[in-house]
Structure formats: C-alpha cells, structure tokens
C-alpha positions in Angstrom: -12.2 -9.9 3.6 -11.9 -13.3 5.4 -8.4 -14.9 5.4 -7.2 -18.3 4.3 -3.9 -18.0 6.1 -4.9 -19.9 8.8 -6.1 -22.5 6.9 -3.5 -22.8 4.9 -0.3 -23.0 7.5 -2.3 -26.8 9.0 -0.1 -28.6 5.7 1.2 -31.8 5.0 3.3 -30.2 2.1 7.0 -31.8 1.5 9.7 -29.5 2.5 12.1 -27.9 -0.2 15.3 -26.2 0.3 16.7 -23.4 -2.1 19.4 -24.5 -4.4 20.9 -20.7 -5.6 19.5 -17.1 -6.1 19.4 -16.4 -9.7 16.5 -13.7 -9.3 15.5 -11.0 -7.4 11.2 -10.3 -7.4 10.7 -7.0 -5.9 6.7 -5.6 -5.6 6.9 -2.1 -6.5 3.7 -2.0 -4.6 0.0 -2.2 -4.7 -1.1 0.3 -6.6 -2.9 -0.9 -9.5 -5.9 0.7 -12.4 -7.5 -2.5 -11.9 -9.2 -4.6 -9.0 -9.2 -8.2 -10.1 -10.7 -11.1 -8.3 -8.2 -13.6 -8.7 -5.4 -11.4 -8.0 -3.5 -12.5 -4.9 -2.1 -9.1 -3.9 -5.6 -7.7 -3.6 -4.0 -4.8 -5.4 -6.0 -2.1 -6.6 -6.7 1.7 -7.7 -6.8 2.7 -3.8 -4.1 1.5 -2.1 -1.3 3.4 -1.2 1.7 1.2 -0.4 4.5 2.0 -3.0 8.5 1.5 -2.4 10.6 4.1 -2.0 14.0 4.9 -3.3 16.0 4.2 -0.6 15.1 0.5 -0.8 15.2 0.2 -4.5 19.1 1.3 -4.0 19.3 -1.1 -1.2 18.5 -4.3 -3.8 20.8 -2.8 -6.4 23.2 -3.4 -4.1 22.5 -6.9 -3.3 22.4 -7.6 -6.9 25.6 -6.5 -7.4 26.6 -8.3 -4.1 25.4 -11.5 -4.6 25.7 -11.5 -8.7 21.9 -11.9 -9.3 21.7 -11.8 -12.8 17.7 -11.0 -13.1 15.2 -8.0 -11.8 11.6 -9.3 -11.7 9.1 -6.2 -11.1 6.0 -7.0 -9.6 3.1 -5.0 -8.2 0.4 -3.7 -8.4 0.6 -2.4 -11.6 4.7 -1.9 -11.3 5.1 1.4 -13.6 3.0 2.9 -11.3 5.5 3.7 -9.4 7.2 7.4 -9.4 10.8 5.6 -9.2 10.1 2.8 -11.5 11.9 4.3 -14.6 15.0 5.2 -12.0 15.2 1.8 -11.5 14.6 0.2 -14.6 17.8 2.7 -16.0 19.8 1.9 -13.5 19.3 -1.9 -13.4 19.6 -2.4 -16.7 22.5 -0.1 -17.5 24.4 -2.6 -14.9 23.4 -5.4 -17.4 21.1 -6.8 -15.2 18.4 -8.7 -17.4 14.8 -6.8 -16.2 11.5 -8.2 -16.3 8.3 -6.5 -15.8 4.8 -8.0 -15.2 2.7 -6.0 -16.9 -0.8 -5.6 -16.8 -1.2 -4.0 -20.4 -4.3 -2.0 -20.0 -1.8 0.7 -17.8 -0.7 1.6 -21.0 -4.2 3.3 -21.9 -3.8 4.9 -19.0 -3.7 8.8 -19.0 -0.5 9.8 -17.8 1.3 6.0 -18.7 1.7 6.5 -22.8 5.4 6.0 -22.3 5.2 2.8 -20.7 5.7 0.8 -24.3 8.4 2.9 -25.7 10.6 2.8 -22.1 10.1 -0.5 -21.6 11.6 -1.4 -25.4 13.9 1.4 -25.3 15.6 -0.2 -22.4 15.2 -4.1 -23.5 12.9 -5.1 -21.2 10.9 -8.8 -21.1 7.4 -8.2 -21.3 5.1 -10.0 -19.4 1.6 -9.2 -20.3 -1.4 -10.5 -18.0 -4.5 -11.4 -20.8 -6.6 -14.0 -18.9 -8.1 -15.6 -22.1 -8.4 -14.6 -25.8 -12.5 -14.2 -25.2 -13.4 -10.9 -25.2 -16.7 -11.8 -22.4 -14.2 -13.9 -20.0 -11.4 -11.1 -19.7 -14.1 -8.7 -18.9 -15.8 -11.1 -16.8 -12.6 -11.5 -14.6 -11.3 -7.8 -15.0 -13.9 -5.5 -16.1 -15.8 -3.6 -18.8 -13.3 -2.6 -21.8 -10.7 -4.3 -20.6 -10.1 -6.7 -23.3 -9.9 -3.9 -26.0 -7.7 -2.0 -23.8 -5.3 -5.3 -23.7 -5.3 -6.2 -27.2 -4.4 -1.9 -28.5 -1.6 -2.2 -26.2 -0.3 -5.8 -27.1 -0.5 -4.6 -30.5 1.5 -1.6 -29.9 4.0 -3.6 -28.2 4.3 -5.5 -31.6 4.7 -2.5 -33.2 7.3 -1.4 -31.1 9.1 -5.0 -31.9 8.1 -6.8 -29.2 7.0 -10.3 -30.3 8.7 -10.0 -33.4 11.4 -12.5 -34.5 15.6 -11.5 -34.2 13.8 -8.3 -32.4 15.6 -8.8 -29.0 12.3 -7.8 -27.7 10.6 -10.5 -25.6 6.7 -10.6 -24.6 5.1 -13.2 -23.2 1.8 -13.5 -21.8 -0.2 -15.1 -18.5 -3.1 -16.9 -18.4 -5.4 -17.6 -15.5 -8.3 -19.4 -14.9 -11.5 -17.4 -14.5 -12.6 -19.6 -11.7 -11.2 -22.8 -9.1 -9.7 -24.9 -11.9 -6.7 -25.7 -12.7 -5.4 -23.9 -16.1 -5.5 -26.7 -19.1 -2.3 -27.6 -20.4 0.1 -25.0 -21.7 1.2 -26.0 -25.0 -1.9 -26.6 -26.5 -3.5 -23.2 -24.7 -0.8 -21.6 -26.6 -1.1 -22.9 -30.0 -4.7 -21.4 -29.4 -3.7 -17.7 -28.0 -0.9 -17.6 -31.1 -3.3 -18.7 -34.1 -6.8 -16.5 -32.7 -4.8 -13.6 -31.5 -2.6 -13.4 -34.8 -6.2 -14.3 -36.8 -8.1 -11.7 -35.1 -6.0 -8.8 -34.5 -2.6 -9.5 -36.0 -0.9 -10.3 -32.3 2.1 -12.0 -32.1 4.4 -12.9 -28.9 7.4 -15.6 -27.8 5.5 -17.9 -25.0 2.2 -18.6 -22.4 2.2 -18.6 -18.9 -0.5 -20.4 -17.3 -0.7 -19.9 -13.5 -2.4 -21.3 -11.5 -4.9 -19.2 -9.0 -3.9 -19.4 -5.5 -6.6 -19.8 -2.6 -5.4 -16.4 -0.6 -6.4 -12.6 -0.4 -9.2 -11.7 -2.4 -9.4 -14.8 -4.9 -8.9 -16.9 -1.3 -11.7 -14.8 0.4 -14.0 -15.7 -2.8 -13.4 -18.9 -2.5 -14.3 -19.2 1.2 -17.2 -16.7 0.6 -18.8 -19.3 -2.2 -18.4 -22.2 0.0 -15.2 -23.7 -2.6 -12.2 -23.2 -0.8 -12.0 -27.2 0.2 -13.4 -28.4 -3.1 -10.7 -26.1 -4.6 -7.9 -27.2 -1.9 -9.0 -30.7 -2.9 -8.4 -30.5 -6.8 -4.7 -28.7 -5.8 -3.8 -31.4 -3.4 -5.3 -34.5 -5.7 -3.5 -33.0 -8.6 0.1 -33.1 -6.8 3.2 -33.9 -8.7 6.4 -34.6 -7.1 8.1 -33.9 -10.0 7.2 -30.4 -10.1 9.1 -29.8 -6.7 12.8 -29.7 -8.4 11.5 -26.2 -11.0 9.3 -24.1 -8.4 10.4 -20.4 -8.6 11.1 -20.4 -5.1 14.7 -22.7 -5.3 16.7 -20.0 -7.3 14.6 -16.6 -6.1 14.1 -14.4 -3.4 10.7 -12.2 -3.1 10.9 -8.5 -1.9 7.9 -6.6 -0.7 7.7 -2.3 -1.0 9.4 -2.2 2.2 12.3 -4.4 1.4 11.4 -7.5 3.8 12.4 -10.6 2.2 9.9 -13.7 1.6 10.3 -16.8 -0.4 8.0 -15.9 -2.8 5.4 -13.5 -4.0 2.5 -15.5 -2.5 4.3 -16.0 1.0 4.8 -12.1 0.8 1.4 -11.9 0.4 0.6 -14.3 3.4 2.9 -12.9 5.7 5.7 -15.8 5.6 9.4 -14.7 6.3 11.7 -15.7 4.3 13.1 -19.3 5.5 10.2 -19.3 7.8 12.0 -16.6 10.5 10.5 -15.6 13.3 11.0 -12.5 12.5 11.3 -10.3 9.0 14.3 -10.8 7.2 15.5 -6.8 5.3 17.0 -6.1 2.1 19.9 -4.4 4.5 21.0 -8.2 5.7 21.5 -9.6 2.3 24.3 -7.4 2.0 25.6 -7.7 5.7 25.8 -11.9 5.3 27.0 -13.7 2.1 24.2 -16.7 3.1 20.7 -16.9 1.4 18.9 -19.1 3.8 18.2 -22.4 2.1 14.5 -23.4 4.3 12.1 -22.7 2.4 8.6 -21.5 4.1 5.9 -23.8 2.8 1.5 -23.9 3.4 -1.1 -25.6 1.5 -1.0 -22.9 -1.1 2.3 -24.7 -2.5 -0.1 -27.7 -4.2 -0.9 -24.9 -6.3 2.9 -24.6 -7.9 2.8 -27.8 -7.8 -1.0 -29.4 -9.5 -0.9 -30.7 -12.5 1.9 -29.3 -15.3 3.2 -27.3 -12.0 2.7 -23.5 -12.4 5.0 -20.6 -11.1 5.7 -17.2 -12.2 7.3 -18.4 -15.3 4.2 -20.7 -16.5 3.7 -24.6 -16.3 6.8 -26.0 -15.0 6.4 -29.8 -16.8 
C-alpha cells in the first residue's frame, strides 16, 4: 500500500495552536468486521493491534488529572476490544460523558448482541457510521449486506431509546463520501437521512456528521493508485476556509493510539505525527507527570480536509 505521508508533510498549511483539552480520543485499536476503502485507519478483520488494560487505566488517570470532561472511543470497530466494557463502566461511573464511534453492523455480529443494551444501559452517545441512505452506495463503499445490517441495528438502537426525544439517549450518524468529493452541505443531507430513513424504515436519530475523506492509508493509497490524489489535494486546498481554523477538533482534544502515544488527532496518529510535532513520541504516562498540554499543533496537507468547504472534523461540518 503506497503512502501519502510524504506527500503530504511538503504543506503550506497555516499553523494553529491548541486553546484547552476538553476531550480525550483513545483508538481501542484496529480490529474491525469490516475493511472499508475510505477508512483512514486501514482497520480491518485481521489486524491484531488492540490496547491493553494497563493503558486504558493510565488515561483514566489523566482524565481525572487534567478534568477532561469527555471519552471519545475510536478504532477499529471499538467494542471489539476485550476491556472495552471495563472501561466504558469505569469512565462513566466517574461521570465522564463517553462516546463511541460505532460502526453498527458489529452489532450483527455473533458474539456482539450486547453492544446496544451496554452502550444504553450506561448512557452512552452513539455515533453510527452509515455512508448514505442508498442501499447500492453503502454496499458499494462497505460491502455486500451491509446496509441491512446497519439499518436492523439503528433500529434497535431506537428501540432501545436512542434517537427518541427527552430519552437521554443520543445517536448520531456519519456520512462520507463514496469517492474524492467533498461531502454536500450538512443541513440539507440531513433533512434528507431524517425524512427517507424515518419513511423507509421508521429510523429516527438527533444529528449528521459529514466528514470529509482524508487522502491517507488505504483511501490515500486509492487515491494515488487511480491517478486522483492531486486532483483530490486540489479540490481540498481550493476549497479552504479560514474560518474553519477557530472549530477544528484538534484545539480542545488530544488523540491516543492502542499504545498510549499521544498525537493531535486521529489522522496524525494514523500518519505517524507526535503530538506538537515532537521529535519523539509523547506517552499517556507524561500527561500525568506535567500539568502542560503542548499547545503546537502538528499540521500536513491533510488539514485542507478539516478545513474545505463547511469544515469537517469528528464532530461533522464545523460552519
């Protein structure tokens, strides 16, 4: 699989600092039932990298050190992790707020039936991955059956509250593109996912995501592989809005990878990039040893993809 790192670290992007840590984003690993071809983490039924226990009660402790009030659990398919439900008890009966990115279809999984019933039981935000509300372009992007699989676990979820209004039970889904385009704008895509999903099979949830693809690991090796990794670094870059700078993810969070080395966010973990651009790997362990978060931010020509258009981040279009 060809990599786009190199490419990408010869950038002109404008340097940001961190303003606070609000959030902690910790990749459970990259185990996944799935092997998608946008997905960024090139995670996938075969790969074997998981975190252990040890560092899951190493960034409990900086959570309580540094008051961070939010868990976001990223993988990989995150629940497929032996200690997730350890650590989903433990943050949350600390009243930290947890979220999970889930990709829904784990949930038809043999072995995974709990996943709905834990994740409400606890209180835990929902974020479902569900690429488009057309049955041929999910299983264009993810695979045969995967859109059934998606929509009989979103609507268990609702059935389980999640959705539902004065529930206290939040889902929200992600879009992506299927290809090198930027996502269309988010308000109207959502009007559309509420009003077909609720039309077609009774689906109902709080909020859209639409995030952008970024041009590294496996959707990056596509894109060089097809010959549209400039034409695609071109629409990114021509697309730039200043604006979007002041909301990425990256000024209030820190990114964790399943060995506890810190990054400035899920994409730099996945490129390599230190947190605050160190020379060398930044731990979990020095978090609690310093009361600092460095401000620098590490920044490459995959940042015009926060940044295109509405702006996109974990959280959705940021204007």
């Amino acid at each position: 699989m060809r990599d786009t790192l190199p490419l990408l670290l010869d950038t002109d992007f404008p340097a940001i600092r961190r303003d606070r840590l609000d959030t902690l984003q910790m990749n459970l690993g990259y185990l996944c039932n799935l092997a998608c071809l946008h997905c960024h983490v090139a995670a996938g039924p075969t790969r074997k990298e998981l975190m252990d226990r040890e560092t899951m009660e190493i960034a409990l402790e900086v959570i309580a050190r540094h008051d961070i009030g939010t868990l976001d659990l990223t993988g990989g398919s995150p629940e497929m992790n032996p200690h997730f439900r350890w650590l989903v008890e433990t943050a949350t009966s600390r009243g930290v707020h947890v979220m999970d990115r889930l990709n829904p279809t784990i949930m038809r999984e043999p072995g995974y039936e709990w996943v709905g019933k834990f994740l409400a039981r606890h209180g835990v935000e929902a974020i479902a991955s569900l690429p488009c509300y057309s049955k041929e372009n999910v299983d264009a992007q993810r695979g045969n059956g995967v859109f059934e699989a998606s929509i009989a676990a979103l609507q268990e979820l609702n059935r389980l509250g999640y959705g539902e209004a004065d529930s206290g039970l939040t889902l929200n889904l992600v879009y992506n593109p299927v290809g090198a385009s930027l996502p269309p704008p988010q308000a109207a895509l959502e009007e559309d996912y509420k009003r077909l999903l609720h039309e077609e099979f009774g689906i109902v949830f709080n909020a859209l995501f639409t995030i952008t693809n970024m041009p590294i690991k496996r959707f990056g090796a596509v894109l060089l592989a097809k010959g549209q990794y400039d034409g695609y670094m071109e629409t990114l870059r021509n697309a730039y809005r200043a604006a979007n700078l002041k909301n990425v993810m990256c000024r209030n969070l820190v990114s964790v990878d399943y060995q506890g080395f810190l990054y400035d966010c899920d994409f730099n973990q996945m490129l390599g990039l230190p947190l605050g651009g160190s020379e060398q790997r930044p731990h979990l362990r020095q978090l609690l040893e310093s009361g600092d978060v460095p401000r620098r931010i590490a920044v490459g020509g995959h940042c015009y993809g926060c940044t295109a258009g509405q702006g996109s981040s974990c959280g959705g279009a940021l204007g």
